[in-house]
N, C-alpha and C positions, 0 to 999 in steps of 0.2 A: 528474529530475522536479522542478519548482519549486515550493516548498509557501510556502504564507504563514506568516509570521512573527507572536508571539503575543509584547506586550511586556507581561510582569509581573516584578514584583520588581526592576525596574531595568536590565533587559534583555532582548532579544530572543532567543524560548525558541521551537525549532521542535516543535511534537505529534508524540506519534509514530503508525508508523503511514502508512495513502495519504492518508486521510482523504476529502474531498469533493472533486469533481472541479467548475472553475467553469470556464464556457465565456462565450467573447465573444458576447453576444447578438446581435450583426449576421451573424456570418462562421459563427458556432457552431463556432470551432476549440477547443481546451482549451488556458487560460490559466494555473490553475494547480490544486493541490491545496490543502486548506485543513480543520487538525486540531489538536484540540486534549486530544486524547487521552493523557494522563500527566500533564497538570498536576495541579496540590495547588490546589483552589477557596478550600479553607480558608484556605491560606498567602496566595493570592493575596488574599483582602478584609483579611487579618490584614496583610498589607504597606500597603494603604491605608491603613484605620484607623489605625494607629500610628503609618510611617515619613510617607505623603505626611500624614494629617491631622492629626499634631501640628504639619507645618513649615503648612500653612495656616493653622490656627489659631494661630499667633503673627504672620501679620501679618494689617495692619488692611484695611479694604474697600477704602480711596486704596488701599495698595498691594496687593491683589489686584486691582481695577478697572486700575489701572497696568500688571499682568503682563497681564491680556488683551489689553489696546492695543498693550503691545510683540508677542504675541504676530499678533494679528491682523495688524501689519504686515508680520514676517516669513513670514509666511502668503501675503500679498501679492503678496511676491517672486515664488512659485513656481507662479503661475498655471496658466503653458502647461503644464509637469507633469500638475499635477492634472486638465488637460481635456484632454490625450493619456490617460489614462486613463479618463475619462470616457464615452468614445466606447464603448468598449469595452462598458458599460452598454447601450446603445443611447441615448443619448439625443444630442441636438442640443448644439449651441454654447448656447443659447437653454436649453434645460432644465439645460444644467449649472452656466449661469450662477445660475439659480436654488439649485442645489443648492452650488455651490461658493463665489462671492460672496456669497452670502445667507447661508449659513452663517457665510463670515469677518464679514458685518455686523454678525451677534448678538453678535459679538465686541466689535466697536465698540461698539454699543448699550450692551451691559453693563458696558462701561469707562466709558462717558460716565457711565452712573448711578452709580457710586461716590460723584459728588456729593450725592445724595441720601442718603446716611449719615456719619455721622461716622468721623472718622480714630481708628476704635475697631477689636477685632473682635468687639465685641457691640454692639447699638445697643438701645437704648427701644422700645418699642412703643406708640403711642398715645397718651392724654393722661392727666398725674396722676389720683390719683383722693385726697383729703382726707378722712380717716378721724374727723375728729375735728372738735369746735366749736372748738378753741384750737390748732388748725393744727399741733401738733406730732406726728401720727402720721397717716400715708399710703400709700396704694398705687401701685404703678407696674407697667407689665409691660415682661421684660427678654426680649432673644430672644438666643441663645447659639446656637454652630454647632454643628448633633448630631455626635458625636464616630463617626460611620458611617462608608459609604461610599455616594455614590449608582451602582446600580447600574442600568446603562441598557441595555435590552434595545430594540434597535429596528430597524423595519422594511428594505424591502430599495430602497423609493425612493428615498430620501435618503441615501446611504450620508456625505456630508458635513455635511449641512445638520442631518441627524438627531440628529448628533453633539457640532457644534459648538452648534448654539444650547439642546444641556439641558447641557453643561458649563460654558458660561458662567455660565451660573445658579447651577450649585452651588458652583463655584471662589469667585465673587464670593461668595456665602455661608460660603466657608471647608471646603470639605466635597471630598474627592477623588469621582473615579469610575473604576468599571469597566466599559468599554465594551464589551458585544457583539453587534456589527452582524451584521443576516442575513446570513447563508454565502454566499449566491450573487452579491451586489455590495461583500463584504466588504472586496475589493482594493483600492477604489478609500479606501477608509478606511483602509485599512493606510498606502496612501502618503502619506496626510497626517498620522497617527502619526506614520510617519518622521520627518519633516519636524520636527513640534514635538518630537520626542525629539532633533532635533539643533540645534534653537537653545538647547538649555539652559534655557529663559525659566521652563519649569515646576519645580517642586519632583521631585524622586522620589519616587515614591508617588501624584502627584496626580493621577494618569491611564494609568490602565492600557488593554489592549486586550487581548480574543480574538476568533479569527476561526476560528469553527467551532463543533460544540456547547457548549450550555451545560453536560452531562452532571447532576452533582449542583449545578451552583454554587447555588441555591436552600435547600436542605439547611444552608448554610453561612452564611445569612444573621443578623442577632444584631437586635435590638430599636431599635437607635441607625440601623441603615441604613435606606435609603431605596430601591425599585425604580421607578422607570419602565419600563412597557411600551407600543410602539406595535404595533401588528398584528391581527388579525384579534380578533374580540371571545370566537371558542372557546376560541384560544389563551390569551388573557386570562385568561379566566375559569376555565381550567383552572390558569394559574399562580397568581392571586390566592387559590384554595382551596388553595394546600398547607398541610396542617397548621402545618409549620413560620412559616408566614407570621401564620395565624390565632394560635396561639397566643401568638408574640409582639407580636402585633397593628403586626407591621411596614406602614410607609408605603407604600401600594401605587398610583402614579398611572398611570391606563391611558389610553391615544387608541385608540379601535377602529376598524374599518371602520363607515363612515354615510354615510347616504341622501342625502348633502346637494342643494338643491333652490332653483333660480331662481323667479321670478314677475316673470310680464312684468304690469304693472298695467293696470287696464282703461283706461286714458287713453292710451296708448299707442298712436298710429298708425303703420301703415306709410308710410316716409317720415319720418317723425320721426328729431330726434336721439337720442331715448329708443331710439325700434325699430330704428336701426342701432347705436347702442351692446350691445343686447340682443343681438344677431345676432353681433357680434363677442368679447362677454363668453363666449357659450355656445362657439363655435367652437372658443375659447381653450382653455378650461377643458376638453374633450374631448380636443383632439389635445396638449396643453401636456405633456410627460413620457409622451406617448402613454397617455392620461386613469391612467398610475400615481399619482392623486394622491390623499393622505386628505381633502379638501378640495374634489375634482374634483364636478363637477354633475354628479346620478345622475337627476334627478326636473326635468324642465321645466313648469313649471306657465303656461300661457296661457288668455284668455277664449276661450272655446266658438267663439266666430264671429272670431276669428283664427287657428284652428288649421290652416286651409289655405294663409294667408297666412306664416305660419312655417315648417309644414312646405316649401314652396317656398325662403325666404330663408335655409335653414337649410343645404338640399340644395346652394344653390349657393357657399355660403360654404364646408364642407365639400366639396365638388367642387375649391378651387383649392387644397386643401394638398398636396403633392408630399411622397411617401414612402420611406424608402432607406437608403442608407449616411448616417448622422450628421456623416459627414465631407464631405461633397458640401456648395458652397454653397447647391444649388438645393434642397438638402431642409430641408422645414419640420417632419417628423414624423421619429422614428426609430422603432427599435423598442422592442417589449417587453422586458425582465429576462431571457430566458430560454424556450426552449420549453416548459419545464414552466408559468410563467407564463400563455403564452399559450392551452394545453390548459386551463387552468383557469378562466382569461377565457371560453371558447366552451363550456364546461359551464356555467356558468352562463348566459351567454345564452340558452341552450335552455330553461333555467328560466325565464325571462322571458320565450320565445316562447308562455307556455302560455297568456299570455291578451294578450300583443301580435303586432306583424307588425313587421317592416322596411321602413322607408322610405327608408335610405339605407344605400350598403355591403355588403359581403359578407361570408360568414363563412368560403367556401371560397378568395377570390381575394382579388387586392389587387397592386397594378402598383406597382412599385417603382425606385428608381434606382440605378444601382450597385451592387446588391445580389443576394442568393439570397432570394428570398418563403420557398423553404423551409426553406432552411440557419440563415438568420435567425429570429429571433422577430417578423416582421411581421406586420402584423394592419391592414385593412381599418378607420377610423372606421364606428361600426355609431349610427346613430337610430333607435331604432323609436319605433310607435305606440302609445298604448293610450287606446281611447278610453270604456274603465270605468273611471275611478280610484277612485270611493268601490268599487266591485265588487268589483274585484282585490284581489289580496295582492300577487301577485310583487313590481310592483316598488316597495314597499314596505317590502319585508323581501328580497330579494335583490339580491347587488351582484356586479357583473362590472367586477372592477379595472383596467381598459382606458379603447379611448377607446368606451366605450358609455356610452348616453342616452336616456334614453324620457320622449317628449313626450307631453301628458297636458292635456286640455281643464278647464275649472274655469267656475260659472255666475256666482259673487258672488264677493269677495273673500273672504266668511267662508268658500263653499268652500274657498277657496285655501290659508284659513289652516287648515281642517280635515285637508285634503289634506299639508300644508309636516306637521305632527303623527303622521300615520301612521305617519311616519319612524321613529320611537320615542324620536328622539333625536337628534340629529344634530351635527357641529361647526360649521355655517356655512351660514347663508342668503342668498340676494339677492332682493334685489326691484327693479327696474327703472322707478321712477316720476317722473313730474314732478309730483304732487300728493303733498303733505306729508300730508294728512289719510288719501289710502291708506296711505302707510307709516307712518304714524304706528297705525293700526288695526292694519297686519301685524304692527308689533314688536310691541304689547302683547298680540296674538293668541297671536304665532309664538313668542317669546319666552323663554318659560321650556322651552321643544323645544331650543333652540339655545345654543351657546356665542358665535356672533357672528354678526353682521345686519350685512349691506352695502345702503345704502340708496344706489342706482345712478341717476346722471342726468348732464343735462349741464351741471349747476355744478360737479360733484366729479369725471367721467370722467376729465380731461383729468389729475389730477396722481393720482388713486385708483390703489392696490396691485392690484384686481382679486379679484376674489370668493376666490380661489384662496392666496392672500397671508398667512399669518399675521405679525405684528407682534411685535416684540420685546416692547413694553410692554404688549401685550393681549393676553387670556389665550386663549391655542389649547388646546382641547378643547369639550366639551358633555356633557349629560347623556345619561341611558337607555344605548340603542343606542351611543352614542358613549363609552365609558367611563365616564362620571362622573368624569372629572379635569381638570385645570389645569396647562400647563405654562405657562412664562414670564410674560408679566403683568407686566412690571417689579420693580416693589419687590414685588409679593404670589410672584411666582414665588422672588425671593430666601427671603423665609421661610417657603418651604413647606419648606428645608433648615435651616432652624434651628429648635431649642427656645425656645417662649415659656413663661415663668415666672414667674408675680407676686410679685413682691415687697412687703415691709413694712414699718414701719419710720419712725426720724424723717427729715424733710427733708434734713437734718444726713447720716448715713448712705444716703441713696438720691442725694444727691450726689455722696459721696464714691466712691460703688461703681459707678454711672452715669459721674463726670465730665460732666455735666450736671448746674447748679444749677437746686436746687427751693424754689420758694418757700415762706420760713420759715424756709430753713435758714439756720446761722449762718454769717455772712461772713466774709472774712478780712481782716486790716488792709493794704491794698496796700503800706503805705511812702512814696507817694508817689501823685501823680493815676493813674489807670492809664491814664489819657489820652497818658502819659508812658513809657507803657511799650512796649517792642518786641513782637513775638507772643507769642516765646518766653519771653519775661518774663513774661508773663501769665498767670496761675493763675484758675482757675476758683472764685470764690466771691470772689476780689478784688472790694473794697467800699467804698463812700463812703458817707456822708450827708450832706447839702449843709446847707447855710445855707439860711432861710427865705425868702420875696417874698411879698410881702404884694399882693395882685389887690384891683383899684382899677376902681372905676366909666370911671373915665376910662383905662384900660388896655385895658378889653371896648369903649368906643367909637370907639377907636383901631384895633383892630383889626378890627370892624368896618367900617373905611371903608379901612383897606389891603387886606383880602381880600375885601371888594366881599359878605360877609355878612351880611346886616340880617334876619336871621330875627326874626320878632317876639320870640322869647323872649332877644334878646341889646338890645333896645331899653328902655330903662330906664321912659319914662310908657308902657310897655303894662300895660294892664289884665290883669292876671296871674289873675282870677275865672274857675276852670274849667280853668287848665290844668296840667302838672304841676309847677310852680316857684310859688314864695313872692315870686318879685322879679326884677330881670334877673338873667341868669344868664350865666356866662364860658364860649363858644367852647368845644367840646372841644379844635377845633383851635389856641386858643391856648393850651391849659393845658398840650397836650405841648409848644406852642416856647416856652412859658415854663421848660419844665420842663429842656428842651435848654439854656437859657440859664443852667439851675443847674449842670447835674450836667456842660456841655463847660467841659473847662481852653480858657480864652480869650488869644487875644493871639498866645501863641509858639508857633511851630512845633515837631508833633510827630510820632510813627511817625502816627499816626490822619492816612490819605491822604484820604478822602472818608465819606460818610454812604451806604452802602449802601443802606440802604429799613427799612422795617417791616415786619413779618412781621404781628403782630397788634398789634389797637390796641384797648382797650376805656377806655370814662366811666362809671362806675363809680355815682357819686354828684356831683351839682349842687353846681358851685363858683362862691357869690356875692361881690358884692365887699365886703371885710372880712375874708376868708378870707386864712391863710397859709399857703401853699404850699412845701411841702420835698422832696425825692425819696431815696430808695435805691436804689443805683447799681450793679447787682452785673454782674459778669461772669460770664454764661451756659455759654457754650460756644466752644468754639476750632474752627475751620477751615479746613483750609491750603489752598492753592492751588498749583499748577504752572505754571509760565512757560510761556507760547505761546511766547513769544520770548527769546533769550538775552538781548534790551536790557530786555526788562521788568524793573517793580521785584520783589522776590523780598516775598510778603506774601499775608495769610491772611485769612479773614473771619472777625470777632467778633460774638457774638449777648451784649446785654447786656438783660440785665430792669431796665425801668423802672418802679419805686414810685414812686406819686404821693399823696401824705398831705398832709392841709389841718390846721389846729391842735387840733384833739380827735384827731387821731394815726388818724383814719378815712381808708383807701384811696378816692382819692375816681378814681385814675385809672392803667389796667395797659399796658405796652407792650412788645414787646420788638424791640429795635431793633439793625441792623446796620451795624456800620462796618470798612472793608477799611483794616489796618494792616500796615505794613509789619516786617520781620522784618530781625535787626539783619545790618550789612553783615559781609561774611566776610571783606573784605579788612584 
């Protein structure tokens, strides 16, 4: 008997016991047993916590963003694997791609954002805060990796995709996980464990797995960890009440089952690019994973006097998907997870016959290719009708995790948007419009119902993810009905796994403890230009203050007629009565390249390769002519770079704060500006 394999503590530990028996949803033969009965929950998160999260927590975000990209690649390799496995799910080429690539994507995605933190493993949060009139006492806020583990409970559609794209998130944040994917497609997760258990690229500890029940692991949980749940909103809501949760008021982020819900807008004709996009969007999203999708279209919302027109272009779009073995070229639908699955897709539909009818599909038949209809988990695309929606409840509060769909008439757009709300909540809406001013009404209607709006036409169809599509850098989840949580999201998904903590304190010390200099704080004497210096030479709080330039009437008219700016307030006879200067006044933009002219070592070549850009730029106070002009020159922040290529130069980018001070020693102007220096040669 083949049972699955359960990797904690550093290796792979079979349950004891038969445990669960997991059948191929196409063929319904049994594939394997799968248990996790004898393990120690306790040990297993205490092995995270410790062995994987302290080796996390000492490197920095480049190099955990670095371990995903390696990782991801090697992921890469083993494609055909993972979707010879896949099949066995019921799902197509086409859905596993979703589940298998998309998952390794997040992987990408979350490697690439590395860049957006520092080669730290804590970063800043947001912007100083100045505690004082004499600048020497401030606040900041610091985000720190929780010292947990994130423990991921998730559903049975994604057995990849589910996995990789909330691990991303937390690894890049510094934090391990334990992973336990629902029982019944747990396999196909086992195999890609494998996989990263044998490239080495992870730490030990940073990724655990079990494949069967959770039994007590809950129980076991401590105040620093973190759970994600995806699944049904009972199940949720039953795990997010355990005392032990509640009391230590542990992180609990849920994705539930929701109502999610299209709107074809009333601009919309048949014929149109809009009303074949529409027709194709809903198609998608019904049979795409054979509608297992949290994400999938449950609610069709169309105007009153198009609802026969739909129902027709809907019936025959649905008419040409070809159903069957996953592995047939000709098949576009596979099947469902599992007969139990399926039984419980057609209980609820009955729920939702109680005040619709069907209009397309069957619930007792369904013609299939290379397949058993019975043996398999196949199932019929089901439309029904209802043509009460303010009336009804069902399908508003009932969901059949299939490819079912109930089309739903609406008189005004506010309908529509009262209608999109019943949901209770949902993760994601679309609307289908070529008028901005409709969808601009639905977002601010729909809105605060939803976690994401797809606003659908034919400027955006052709390169658009499709309603169905969560996004690495935007946030998947929604309120109510749909959990109330957030995953991914980019940077906000990273520190939903870290602690934020305000700190106090002088510039001086939030420097030193940051590695980010804060203005005020005391510099340090470089030695030398730091114009002069390699990366690695470079210290944070290295410091200049320049020699004076004295700004001259005839420097502001000069520049004036090079940069082609004659604003009145830079022309010397304008009548200055009513506006907010005393006299002409100097360019902002030439008092920063005046100011460049101070504070860059000029003449001889040095590591400083080019002028990166500005980040921010502020004018502070009006700099007339007679004014002298000085700067302090500090160095910000350090950022390294990795070579595309092995011929690139080996170099990092610097963030330097520019002070700009006129001669009463008043900031008259702020900048902080970037230049990419190179890092000294190794040969």
């Amino acid at each position: 008997m083949q049972k699955l394999g359960n990797y904690i503590l550093g290796k792979w530990v079979i349950g004891d016991g038969e445990g669960q028996p997991l059948y191929n949803a196409v063929s319904g033969e049994l594939i394997a047993h799968a248990s996790t009965k004898g393990l120690d929950y306790s040990d297993i998160l205490n092995y995270g916590r410790t062995v994987g999260g302290s080796a996390l927590r000492k490197m920095t975000f480049h190099e955990r963003g670095l371990m995903l990209k390696a990782l991801a690649l090697h992921l890469r390799n083993h494609l055909d694997k993972f979707y010879s496995v896949s099949y066995l799910t019921g799902a197509t080429r086409a859905d596993s791609w979703i589940d298998i690539e998309g998952g390794i994507g997040n992987l990408f995605a979350y490697a690439s954002l590395r860049r957006k933190f520092p080669d730290e493993s804590f970063c800043l949060d947001g912007e100083p805060h100045q505690l004082s009139k004499t600048g020497t006492f401030m606040g900041h806020h610091l985000l720190i990796p929780k010292e947990g583990v994130a423990l991921h409970i998730n559903a049975f559609n994604f057995p990849v995709w589910g996995m990789l794209e909330k691990i991303a998130v937390n690894l890049l944040a510094g934090v391990p996980a334990v992973v336990k994917p629902a029982t019944i497609t747990s396999f196909l997760t086992e195999a890609v464990v494998k996989e990263i258990d044998a490239s080495g690229i992870l730490p030990k500890g940073a990724l655990q797995l079990v494949c069967g029940s959770a039994g007590d692991m809950l129980d076991h949980v401590l105040s620093q960890d973190v759970i994600t749940f995806t699944g049904s909103a009972t199940t949720g809501i039953m795990l997010k009440s355990q005392q032990n949760i509640i009391e230590q008021n542990i992180t609990f982020n849920m994705e539930a089952d929701s109502l999610n819900c299209i709107v074809l807008g009333e601009d919309v004709d048949p014929g149109s690019a809009e009303w074949d996009i529409f027709i194709k969007e809903v198609r998608k999203e019904m049979t795409v994973k054979a509608g297992q999708k949290c994400t999938a279209i449950r609610r069709i919302f169309v105007p009153q006097h198009k609802l026969e027109d739909v129902h027709i272009a809907l019936g025959k779009a649905l008419a040409q998907t070809t159903i069957g073995n996953p592995t047939n070229e000709k098949v576009r639908m596979g099947s469902l997870a599992g007969l139990s699955q399926r039984e419980e897709v057609q209980k609820q539909v009955q729920k939702l016959l109680a005040s619709s009818q069907i209009i397309y599909g069957s619930m007792d038949s369904v013609e299939v290719i290379d397949a058993d209809a019975q043996r398999g988990a196949f199932m019929s695309p089901l439309l029904l009708l209802n043509e009460t929606p303010i009336a009804s409840t069902e399908p508003h509060e009932v969901e059949a995790f299939g490819p079912v769909s109930t089309l739903m008439p609406y008189s005004s757009i506010d309908e529509a948007i009262a209608l999109a709300r019943l949901g209770k909540g949902s993760l994601v809406s679309s609307i289908v419009t070529a008028d901005n001013k409709i969808a601009k009404q639905y977002v601010l209607g729909a809105g605060a119902y939803h976690g994401r709006i797809l606003i659908l036409n034919s400027d955006c169809a052709k390169e658009s993810t499709g309603h169905g599509s969560p996004l690495p850098l935007l946030v998947h989840g929604g309120p109510g009905r749909a959990g109330g949580g957030e995953e991914m999201g980019g940077v906000r998904g990273v520190k939903h796994y870290m602690q934020r903590v305000a700190i106090q304190g002088s510039p001086t010390s939030i420097s030193e403890i940051s590695n980010v200099y804060q203005q005020n704080g005391k510099g340090k004497d470089p030695g030398k230009h730091p114009f002069t210096k390699y990366f690695e030479e470079l210290q944070i709080g290295d410091q200049i203050i320049t020699e004076k330039r004295l700004i001259t009437s005839e420097d502001i008219d000069k520049f004036a007629d090079l940069s082609g700016d004659h604003f009145y307030a830079h022309i010397k006879d304008t009548d200055f009565n009513g506006t907010m200067f005393e006299k002409q006044v100097a360019h902002g933009y030439f008092i920063m390249s005046a100011a460049a002219g101070l504070f860059v070592d000029s003449y001889e070549k040095n590591p400083v390769l080019l002028n990166y850009g500005i980040d921010e730029l502020r004018f502070i106070k009006p700099v007339y002519p007679g004014s002298e002009l000085y700067i302090r020159f500090t160095c910000k922040e350090k950022l390294p770079q990795e070579k595309k290529e092995e011929t690139d130069i080996d170099k990092g980018i610097v963030k330097w704060l520019v002070e700009m001070f006129d001669e009463t020693n008043e900031l008259t102007g702020l900048a902080t500006i970037l230049t990419m220096v190179a890092k000294r040669s190794k040969e």
